[in-house]
C-alpha positions in Angstrom: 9.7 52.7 21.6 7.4 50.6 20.0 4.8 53.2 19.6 7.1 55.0 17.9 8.2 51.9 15.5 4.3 51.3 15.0 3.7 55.4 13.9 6.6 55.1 11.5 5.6 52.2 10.6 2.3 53.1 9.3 3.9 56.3 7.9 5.8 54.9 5.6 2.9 53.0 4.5 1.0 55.9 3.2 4.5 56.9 0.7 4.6 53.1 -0.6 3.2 52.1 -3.6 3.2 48.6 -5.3 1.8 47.0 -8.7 1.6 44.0 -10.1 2.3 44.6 -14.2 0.9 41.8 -16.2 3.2 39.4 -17.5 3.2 39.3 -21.1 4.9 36.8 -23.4 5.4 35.9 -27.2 6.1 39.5 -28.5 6.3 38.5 -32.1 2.8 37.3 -32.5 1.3 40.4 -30.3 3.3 43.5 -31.7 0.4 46.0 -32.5 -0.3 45.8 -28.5 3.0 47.3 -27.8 3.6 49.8 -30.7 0.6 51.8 -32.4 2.6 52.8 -35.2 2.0 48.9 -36.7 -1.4 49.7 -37.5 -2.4 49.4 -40.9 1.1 48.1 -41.7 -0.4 44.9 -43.3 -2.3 45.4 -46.7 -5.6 43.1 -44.9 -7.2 42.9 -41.8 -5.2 41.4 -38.9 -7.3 40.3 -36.0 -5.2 38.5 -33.0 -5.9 37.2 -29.4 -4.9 35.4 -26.9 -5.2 33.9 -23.4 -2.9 32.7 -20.4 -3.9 31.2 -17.4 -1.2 30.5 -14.7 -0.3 28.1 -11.6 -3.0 26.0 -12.7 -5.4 24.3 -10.2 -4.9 27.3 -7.3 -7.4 29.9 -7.1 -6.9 33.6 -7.6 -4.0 32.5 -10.1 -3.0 35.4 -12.4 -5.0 35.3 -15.7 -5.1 37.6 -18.4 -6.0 37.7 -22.1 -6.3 40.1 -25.4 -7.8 40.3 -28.5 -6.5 43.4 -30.6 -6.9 43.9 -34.8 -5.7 46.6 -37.0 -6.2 47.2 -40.9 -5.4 50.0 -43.8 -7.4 52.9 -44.1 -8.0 53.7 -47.9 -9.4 56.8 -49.3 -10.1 57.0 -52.9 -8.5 54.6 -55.3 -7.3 51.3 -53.7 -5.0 50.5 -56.6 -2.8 54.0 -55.4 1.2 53.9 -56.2 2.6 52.6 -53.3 5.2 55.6 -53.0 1.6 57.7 -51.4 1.5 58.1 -47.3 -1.0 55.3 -46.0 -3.2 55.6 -42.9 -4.5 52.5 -40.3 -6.1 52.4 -37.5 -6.9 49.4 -34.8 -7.5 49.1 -31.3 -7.1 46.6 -28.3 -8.9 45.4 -25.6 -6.9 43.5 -22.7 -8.0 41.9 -19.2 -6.0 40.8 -16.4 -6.5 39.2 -13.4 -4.6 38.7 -10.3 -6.3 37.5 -7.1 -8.4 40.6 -6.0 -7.1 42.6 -8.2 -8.5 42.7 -12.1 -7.6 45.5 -14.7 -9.5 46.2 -17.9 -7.5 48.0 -20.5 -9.1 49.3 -24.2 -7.3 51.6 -26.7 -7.7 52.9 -29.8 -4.7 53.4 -32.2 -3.9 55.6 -35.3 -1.0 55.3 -37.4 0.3 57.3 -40.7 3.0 55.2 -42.8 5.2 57.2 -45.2 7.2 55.4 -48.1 11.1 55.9 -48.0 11.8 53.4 -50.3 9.9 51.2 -52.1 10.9 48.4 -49.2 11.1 50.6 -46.2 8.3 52.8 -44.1 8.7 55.2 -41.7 5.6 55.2 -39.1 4.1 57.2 -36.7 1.6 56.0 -34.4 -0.8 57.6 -31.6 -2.9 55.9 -29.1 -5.0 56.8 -26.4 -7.6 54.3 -24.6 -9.2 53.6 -21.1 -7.9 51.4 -18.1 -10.4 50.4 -15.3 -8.8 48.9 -12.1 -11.1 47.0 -9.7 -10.5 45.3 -6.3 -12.8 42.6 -5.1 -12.5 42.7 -1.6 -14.5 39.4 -0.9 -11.6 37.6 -3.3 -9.1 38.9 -0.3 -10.0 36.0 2.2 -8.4 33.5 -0.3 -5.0 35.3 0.5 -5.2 36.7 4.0 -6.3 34.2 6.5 -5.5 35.9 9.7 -7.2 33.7 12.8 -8.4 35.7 16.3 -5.1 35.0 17.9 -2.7 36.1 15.3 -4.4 39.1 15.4 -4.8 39.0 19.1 -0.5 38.7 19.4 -0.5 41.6 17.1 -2.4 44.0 19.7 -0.6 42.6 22.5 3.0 42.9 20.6 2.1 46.5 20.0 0.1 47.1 23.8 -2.4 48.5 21.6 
């Protein structure tokens, strides 16, 4: 029976998959990173980043920061009517960090803005960009610390 519990067991394993999403806060000051369709909205350049470091003082505490900036494309004449489609492009690069775990994140943004009225936009926004997940196995040992005899009771539990 407790073969059987140890197979299925490990076969569930293999159809389980977990994440750890990055924990993001302060949404008003970090728009662009969540909607593409906000670059260029600005008439200047608009350069933002920032940084969070949690549970202070314990190692292998979640980090993560950013740094992202968008701005108007112009073609031609820069003093256009404002009733004429506008362009902007912009682009992000993120980090986290979680224990073992670390994820690197860039993308690259492109937005078109078309006049409605003279006080409201409707804008469209594409991005594509790059993620890179790492694990850093010898960071593991910070969070499993499995002695010889816990693993030892394991084997016997399972008469392995």
């Amino acid at each position: 029976m407790k073969r059987i519990i140890l197979i299925f067991s490990l076969a569930i394993v293999q159809f389980v998959f977990g994440q750890q999403q990055e924990h993001l806060t302060q949404y008003q000051f970090n728009q662009f990173a969540f909607n593409p369709a906000l670059a260029g909205s600005k008439p200047c350049l608009d350069v933002r980043g920032g940084y969070r470091y949690q549970w202070a003082g314990i190692e292998g505490a979640p980090e993560n920061g950013f740094i992202n900036a968008h701005a108007p494309l112009r073609f031609g004449n820069k003093g256009r009517a404002s009733y004429k489609p506008s362009h902007g492009i912009g682009g992000h690069v993120r980090r986290d960090a979680l224990g073992p775990f670390s994820t690197i994140e860039t993308q690259l943004a492109y937005a078109f803005h078309v006049p409605l009225k003279r006080s409201i936009k409707l804008s469209l926004g594409a991005s594509f960009g790059l993620k890179q997940m790492a694990f850093d196995d010898a960071k593991l040992l910070l969070f499993i610390r499995i002695t010889r005899r816990q693993i030892h009771q394991v084997l016997l539990f399972f008469q392995i």
